[in-house]
N, C-alpha and C positions, 0 to 999 in steps of 0.2 A: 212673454207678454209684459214683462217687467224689462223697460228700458234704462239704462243708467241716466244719471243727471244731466248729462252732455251733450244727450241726443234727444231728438223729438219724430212724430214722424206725424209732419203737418199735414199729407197728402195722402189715398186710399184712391184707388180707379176705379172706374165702374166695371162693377163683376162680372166675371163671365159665369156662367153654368157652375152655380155650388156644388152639383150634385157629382155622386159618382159613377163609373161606368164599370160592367161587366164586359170582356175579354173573351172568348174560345173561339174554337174553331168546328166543335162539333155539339153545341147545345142551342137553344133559343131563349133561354134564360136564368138567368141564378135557381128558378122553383125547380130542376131538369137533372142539375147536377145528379150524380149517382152518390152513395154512400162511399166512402175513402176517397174519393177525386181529389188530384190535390190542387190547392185554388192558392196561388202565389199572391200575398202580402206581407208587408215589414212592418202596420197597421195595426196597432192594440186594438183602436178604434174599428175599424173594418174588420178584425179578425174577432173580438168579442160579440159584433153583432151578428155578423155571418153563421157564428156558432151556436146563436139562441133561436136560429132558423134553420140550421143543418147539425145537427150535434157530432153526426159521424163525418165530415169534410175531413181533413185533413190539411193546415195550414202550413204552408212553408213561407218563408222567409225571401223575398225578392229584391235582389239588389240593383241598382246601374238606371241610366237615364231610360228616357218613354223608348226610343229605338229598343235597346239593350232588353228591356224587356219583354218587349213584345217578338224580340230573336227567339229568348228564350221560352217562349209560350209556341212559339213556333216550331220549335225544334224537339218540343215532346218534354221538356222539364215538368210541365204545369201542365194540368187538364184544363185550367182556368185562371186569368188575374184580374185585379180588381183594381183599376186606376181614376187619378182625377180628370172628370168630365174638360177643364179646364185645360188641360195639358194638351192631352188631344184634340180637341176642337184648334186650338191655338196653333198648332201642326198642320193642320188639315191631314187627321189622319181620320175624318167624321166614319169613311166606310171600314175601319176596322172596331168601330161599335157597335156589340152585340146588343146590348141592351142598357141605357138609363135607366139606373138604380134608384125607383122614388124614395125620397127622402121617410117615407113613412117606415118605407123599409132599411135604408141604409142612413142613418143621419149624417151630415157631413159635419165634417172638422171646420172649430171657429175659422172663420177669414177664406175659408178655398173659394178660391177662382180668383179672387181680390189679389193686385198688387199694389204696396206700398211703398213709399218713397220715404226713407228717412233720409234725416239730414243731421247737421251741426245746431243745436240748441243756440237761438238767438242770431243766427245766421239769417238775417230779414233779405239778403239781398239772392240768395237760394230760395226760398222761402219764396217769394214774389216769382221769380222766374216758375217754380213749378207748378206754384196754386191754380192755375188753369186745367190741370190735370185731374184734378179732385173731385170727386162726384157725390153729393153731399148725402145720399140715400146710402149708399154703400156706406160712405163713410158711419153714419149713423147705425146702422147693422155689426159692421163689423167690430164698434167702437160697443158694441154692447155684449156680443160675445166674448170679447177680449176681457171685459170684466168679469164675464160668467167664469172665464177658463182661469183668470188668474188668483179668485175667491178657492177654485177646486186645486192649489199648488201649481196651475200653470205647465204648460212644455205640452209637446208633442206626441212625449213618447209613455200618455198615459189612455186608454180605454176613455176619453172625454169627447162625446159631439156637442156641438153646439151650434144654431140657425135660427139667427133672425130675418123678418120680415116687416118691411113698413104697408101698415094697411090705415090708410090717409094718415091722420096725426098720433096715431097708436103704432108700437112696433110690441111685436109677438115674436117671444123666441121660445123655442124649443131645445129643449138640451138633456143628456143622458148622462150617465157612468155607468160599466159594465162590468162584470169578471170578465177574463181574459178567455177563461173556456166559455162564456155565454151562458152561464147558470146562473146570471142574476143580472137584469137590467132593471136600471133606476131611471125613468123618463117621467117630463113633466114638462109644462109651460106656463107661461105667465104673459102680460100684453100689461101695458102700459103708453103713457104720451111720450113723446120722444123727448120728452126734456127732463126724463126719467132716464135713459137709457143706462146711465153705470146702475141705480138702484137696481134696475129691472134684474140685471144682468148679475149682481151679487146676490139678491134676494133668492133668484132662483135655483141658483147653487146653494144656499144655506137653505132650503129647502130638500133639496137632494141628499144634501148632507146628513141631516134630520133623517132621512128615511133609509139612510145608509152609506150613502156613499164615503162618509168617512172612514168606513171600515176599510171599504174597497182599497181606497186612495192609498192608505198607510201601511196598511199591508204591501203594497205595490214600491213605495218608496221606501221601505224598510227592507 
């Protein structure tokens, strides 16, 4: 979330499907799974909240693109995986989705379904070619979580969701930190005018943080 000087990234798509999707072949939904099943993610984020709703799952680690893994789910690896709604959809792979993971339940990671386009910093004539692509709602969402995520240390590879929404000139984002086994989720939301959106999006981490999540965090990086 932290770009160097050099680059910019003028341009965000319009989203597909933030959410995430549940995987198997012999459940009807995530509440079904049995006690030990093992439920393939590589997800701090998916795999700490998974665990504050199944405590005895068992999480493994899943590697390789959307094919590779759903071989591997196929072939008896996984009782269950847990991929972005966006991938799949984007595939047309809609009939190997078991079930859309609502967001109340699974929160998604800042930016998913969104792709962005960077570029060269001050490069107006890239710049101009791509601005057509840009879809200013998204951009606005996304451009708010990306503050939320980068007040909590930023990166991927940390137990952080975060999801905004525009509701008319107000955006609401929701956003979490978790332990990694699910024994402590920190969630909360805030709503502000969209001409707020970095505030909203640092405020509410500093929030979080306040009620714990810094512990979380530092532990994790440390």
């Amino acid at each position: 979330v932290e770009l160097p000087d050099e680059f910019a990234l003028p341009v965000i798509m319009k989203r597909e499907d933030a959410r995430d999707v549940f995987i198997l072949n012999n459940y009807k939904n995530l509440s079904e799974i049995p006690e030990n099943a093992i439920l393939g993610t590589s997800s701090l984020r998916r795999q700490s909240q998974v665990k504050a709703l199944h405590p005895k799952v068992t999480t493994k680690d899943l590697r390789g693109n959307v094919g590779t893994r759903l071989r591997k789910l196929d072939e008896g690896e996984y009782d269950a995986i847990i991929l972005a709604a966006a991938g799949i959809l984007r595939l047309g792979l809609h009939d190997r989705i078991t079930q859309l993971i609502p967001e109340s339940m699974l929160l998604s990671a800042i930016g998913q379904g969104a792709i962005g386009i960077e570029c060269r910093a001050g490069d107006s004539e890239v710049a101009d070619l791509i601005a057509p692509l840009n879809d200013d709602a998204t951009t606005l969402c996304v451009k708010t979580e990306r503050a939320f995520s980068r007040r909590l240390y930023g990166g991927c590879q940390l137990p952080i969701a975060g999801q905004a929404q525009l509701i008319g000139n107000k955006i609401r984002l929701t956003g979490l930190v978790a332990r990694v086994d699910g024994s402590e989720v920190i969630k909360s939301e805030l709503s502000g005018d969209i001409t707020e959106y970095d505030n909203i999006g640092i405020s509410l981490a500093e929030r979080l943080l306040k009620r714990g999540a810094d512990e979380i965090l530092k532990e994790l990086l440390n």
